[in-house]
KOLGU-4560 file (N, C-alpha, C; in nm, 3 decimals, padded with zeros to 5 digits):
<recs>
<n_xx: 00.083 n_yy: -00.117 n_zz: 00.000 ca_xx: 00.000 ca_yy: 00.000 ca_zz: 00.000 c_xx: 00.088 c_yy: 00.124 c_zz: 00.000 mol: A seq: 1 type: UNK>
<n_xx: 00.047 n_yy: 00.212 n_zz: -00.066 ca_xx: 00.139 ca_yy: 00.348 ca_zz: -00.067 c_xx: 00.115 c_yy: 00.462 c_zz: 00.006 mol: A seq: 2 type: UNK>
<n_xx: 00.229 n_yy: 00.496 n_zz: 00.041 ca_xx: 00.190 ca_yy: 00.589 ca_zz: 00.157 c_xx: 00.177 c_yy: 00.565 c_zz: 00.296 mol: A seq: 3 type: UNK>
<n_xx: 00.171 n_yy: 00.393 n_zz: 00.304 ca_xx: 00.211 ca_yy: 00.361 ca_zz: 00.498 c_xx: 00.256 c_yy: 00.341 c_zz: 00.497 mol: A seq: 4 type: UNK>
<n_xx: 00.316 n_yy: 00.377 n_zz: 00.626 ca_xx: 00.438 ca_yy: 00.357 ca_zz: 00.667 c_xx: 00.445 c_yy: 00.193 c_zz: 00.707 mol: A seq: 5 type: UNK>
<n_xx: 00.535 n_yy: 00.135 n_zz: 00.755 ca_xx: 00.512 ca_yy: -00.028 ca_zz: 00.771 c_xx: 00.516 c_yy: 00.014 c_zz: 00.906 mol: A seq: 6 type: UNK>
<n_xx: 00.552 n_yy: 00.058 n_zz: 00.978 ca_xx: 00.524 ca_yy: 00.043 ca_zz: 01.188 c_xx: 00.403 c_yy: 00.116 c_zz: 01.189 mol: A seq: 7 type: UNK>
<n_xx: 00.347 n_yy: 00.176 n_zz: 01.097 ca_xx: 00.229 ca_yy: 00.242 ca_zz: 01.155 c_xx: 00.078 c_yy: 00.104 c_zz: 01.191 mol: A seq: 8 type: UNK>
<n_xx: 00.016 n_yy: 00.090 n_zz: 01.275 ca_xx: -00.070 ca_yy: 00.016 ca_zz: 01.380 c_xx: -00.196 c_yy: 00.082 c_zz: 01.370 mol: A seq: 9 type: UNK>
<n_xx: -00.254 n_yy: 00.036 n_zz: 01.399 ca_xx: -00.397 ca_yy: 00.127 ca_zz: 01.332 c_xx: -00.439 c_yy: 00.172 c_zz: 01.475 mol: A seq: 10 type: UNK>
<n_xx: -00.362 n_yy: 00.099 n_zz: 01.580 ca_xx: -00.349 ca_yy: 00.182 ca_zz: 01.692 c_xx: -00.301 c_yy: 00.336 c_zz: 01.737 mol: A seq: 11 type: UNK>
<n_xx: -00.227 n_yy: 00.297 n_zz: 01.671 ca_xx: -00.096 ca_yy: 00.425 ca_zz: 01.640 c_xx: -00.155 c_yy: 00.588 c_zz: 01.550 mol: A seq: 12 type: UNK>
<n_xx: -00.213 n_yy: 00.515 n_zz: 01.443 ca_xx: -00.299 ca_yy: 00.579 ca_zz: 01.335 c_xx: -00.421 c_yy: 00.655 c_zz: 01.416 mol: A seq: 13 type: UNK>
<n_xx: -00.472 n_yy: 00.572 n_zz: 01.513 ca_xx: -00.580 ca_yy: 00.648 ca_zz: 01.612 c_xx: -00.510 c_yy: 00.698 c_zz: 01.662 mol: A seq: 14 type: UNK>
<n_xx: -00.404 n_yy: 00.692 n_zz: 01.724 ca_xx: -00.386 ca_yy: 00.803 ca_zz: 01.837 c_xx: -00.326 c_yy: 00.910 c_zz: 01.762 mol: A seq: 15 type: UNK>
<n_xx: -00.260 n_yy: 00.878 n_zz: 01.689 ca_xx: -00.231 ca_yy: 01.050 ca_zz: 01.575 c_xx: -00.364 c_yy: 01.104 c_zz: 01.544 mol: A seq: 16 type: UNK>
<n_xx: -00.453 n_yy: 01.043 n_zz: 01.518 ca_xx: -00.588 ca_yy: 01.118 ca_zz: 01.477 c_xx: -00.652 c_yy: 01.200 c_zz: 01.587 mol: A seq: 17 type: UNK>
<n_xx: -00.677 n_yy: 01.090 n_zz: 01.723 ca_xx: -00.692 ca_yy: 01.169 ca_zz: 01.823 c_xx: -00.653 c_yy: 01.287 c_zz: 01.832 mol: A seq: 18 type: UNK>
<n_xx: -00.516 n_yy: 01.262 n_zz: 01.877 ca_xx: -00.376 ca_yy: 01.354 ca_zz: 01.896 c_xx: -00.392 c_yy: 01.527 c_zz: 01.838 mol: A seq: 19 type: UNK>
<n_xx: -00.424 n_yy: 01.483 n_zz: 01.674 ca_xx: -00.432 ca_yy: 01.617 ca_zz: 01.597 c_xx: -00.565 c_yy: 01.642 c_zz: 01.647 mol: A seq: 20 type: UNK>
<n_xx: -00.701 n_yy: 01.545 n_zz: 01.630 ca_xx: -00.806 ca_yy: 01.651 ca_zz: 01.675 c_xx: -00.841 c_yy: 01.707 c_zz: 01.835 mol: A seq: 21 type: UNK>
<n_xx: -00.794 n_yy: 01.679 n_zz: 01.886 ca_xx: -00.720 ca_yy: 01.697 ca_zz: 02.087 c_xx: -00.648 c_yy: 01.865 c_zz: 02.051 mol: A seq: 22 type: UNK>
<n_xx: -00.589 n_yy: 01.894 n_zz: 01.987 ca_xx: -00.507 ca_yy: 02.018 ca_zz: 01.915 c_xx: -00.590 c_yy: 02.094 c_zz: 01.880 mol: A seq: 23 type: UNK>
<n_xx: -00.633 n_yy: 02.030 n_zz: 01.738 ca_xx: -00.728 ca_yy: 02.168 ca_zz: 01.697 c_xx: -00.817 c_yy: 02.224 c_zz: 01.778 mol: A seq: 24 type: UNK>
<n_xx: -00.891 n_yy: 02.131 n_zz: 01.878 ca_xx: -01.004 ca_yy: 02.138 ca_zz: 01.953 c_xx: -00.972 c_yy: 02.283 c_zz: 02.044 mol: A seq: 25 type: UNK>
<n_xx: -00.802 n_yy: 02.263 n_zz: 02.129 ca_xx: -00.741 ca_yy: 02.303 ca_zz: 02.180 c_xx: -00.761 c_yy: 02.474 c_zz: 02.146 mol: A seq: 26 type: UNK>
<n_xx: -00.691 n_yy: 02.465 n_zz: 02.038 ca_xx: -00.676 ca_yy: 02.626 ca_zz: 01.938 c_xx: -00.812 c_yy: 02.671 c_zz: 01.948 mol: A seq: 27 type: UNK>
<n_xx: -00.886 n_yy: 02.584 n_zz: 01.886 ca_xx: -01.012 ca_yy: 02.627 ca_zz: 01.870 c_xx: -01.093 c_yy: 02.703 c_zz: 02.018 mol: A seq: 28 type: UNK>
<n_xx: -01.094 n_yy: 02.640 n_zz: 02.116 ca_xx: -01.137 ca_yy: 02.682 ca_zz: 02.223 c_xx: -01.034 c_yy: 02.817 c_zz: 02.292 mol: A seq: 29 type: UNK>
<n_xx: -00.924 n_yy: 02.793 n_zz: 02.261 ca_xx: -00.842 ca_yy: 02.941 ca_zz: 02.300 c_xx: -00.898 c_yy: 03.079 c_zz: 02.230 mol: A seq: 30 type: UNK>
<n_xx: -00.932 n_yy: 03.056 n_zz: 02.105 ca_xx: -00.933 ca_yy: 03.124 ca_zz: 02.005 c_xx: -01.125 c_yy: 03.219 c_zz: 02.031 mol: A seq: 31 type: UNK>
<n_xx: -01.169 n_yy: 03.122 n_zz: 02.111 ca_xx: -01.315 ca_yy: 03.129 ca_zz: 02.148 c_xx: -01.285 c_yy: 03.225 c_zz: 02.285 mol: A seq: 32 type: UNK>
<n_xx: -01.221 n_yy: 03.168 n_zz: 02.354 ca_xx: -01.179 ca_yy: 03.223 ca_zz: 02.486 c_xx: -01.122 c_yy: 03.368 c_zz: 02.469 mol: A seq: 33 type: UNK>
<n_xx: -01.059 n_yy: 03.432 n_zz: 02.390 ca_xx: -00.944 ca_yy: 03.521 ca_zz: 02.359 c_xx: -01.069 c_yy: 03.614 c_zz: 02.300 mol: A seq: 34 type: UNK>
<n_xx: -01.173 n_yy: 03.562 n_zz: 02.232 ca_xx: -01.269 ca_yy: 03.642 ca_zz: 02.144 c_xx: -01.351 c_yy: 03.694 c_zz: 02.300 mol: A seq: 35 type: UNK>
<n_xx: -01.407 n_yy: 03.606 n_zz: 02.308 ca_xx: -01.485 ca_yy: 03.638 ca_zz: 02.457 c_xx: -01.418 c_yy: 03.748 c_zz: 02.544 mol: A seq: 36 type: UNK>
<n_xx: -01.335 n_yy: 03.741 n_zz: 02.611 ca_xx: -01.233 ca_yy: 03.830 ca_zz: 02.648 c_xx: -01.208 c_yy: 03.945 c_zz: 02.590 mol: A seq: 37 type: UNK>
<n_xx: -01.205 n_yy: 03.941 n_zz: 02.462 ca_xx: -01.177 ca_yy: 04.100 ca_zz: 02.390 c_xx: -01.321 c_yy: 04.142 c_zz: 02.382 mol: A seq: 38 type: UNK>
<n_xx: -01.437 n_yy: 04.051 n_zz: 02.415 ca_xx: -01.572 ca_yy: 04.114 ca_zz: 02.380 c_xx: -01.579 c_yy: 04.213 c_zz: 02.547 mol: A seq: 39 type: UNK>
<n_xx: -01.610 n_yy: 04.120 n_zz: 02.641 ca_xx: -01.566 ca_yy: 04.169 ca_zz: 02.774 c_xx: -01.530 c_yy: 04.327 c_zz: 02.756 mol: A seq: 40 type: UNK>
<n_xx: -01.390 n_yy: 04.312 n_zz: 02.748 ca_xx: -01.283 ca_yy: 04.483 ca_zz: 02.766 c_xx: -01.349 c_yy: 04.546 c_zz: 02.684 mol: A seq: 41 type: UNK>
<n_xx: -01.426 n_yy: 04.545 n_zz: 02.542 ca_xx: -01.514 ca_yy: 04.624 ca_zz: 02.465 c_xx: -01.598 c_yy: 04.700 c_zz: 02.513 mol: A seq: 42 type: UNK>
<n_xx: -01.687 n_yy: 04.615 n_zz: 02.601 ca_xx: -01.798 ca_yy: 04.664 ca_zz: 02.694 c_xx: -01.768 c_yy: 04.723 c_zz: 02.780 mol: A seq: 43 type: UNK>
<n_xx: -01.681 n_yy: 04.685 n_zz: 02.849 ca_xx: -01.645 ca_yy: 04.775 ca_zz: 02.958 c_xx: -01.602 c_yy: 04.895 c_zz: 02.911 mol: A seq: 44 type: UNK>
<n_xx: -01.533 n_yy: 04.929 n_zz: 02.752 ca_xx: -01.491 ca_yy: 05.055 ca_zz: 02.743 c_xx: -01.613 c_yy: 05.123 c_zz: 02.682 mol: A seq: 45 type: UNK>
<n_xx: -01.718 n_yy: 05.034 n_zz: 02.675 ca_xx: -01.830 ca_yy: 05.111 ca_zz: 02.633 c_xx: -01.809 c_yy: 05.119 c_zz: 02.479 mol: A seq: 46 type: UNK>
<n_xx: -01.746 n_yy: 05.005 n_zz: 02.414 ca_xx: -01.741 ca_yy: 04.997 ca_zz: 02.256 c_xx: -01.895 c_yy: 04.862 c_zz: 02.224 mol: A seq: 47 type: UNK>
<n_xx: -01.940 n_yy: 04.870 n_zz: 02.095 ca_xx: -02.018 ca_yy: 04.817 ca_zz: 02.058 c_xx: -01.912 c_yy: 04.664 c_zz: 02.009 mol: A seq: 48 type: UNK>
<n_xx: -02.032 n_yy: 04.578 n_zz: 02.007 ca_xx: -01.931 ca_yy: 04.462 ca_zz: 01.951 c_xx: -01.941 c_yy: 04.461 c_zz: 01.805 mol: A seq: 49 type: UNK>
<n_xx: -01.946 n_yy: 04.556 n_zz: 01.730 ca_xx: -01.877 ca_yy: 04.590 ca_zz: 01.582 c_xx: -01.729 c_yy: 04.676 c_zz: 01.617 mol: A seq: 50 type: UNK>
<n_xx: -01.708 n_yy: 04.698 n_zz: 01.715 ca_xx: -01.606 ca_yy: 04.811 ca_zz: 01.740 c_xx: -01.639 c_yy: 04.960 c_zz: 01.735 mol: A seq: 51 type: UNK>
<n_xx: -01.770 n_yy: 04.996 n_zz: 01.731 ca_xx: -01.799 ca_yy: 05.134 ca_zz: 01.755 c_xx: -01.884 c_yy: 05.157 c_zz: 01.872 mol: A seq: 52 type: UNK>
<n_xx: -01.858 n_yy: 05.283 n_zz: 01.921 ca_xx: -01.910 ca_yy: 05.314 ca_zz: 02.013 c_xx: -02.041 c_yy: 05.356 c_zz: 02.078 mol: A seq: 53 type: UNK>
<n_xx: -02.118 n_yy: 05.272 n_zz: 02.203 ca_xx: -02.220 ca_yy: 05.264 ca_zz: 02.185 c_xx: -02.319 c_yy: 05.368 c_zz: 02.210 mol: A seq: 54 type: UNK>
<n_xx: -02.436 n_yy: 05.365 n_zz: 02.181 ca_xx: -02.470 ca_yy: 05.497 ca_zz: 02.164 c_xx: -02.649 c_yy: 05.496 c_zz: 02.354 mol: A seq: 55 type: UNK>
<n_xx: -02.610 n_yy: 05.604 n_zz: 02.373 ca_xx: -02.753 ca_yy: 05.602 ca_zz: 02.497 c_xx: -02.869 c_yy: 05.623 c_zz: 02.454 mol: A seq: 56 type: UNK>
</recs>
């Protein structure tokens, strides 16, 4: 077959799969977290969440 490796285990093959989606998941949730957070300090400076300022 082309393209496997011969030690690769289909054990092995799962846990790289895991592995990478364990990661992205990772990023992904920082990336959520970091948004949230900049929404937060927005409000508090009294910015709209387009980035303009909100109006009374």
């Amino acid at each position: 077959m082309a393209g496997k490796r011969p030690s690769d285990t289909p054990q092995q093959s799962r846990e790289e799969r895991l592995k990478a989606a364990l990661k992205a998941n990772l990023a992904r949730r920082k990336a959520q977290s970091r948004a949230r957070q900049a929404g937060q300090e927005d409000r508090a400076a009294g910015k709209a969440p387009g980035g303009q300022q909100e109006k009374d």
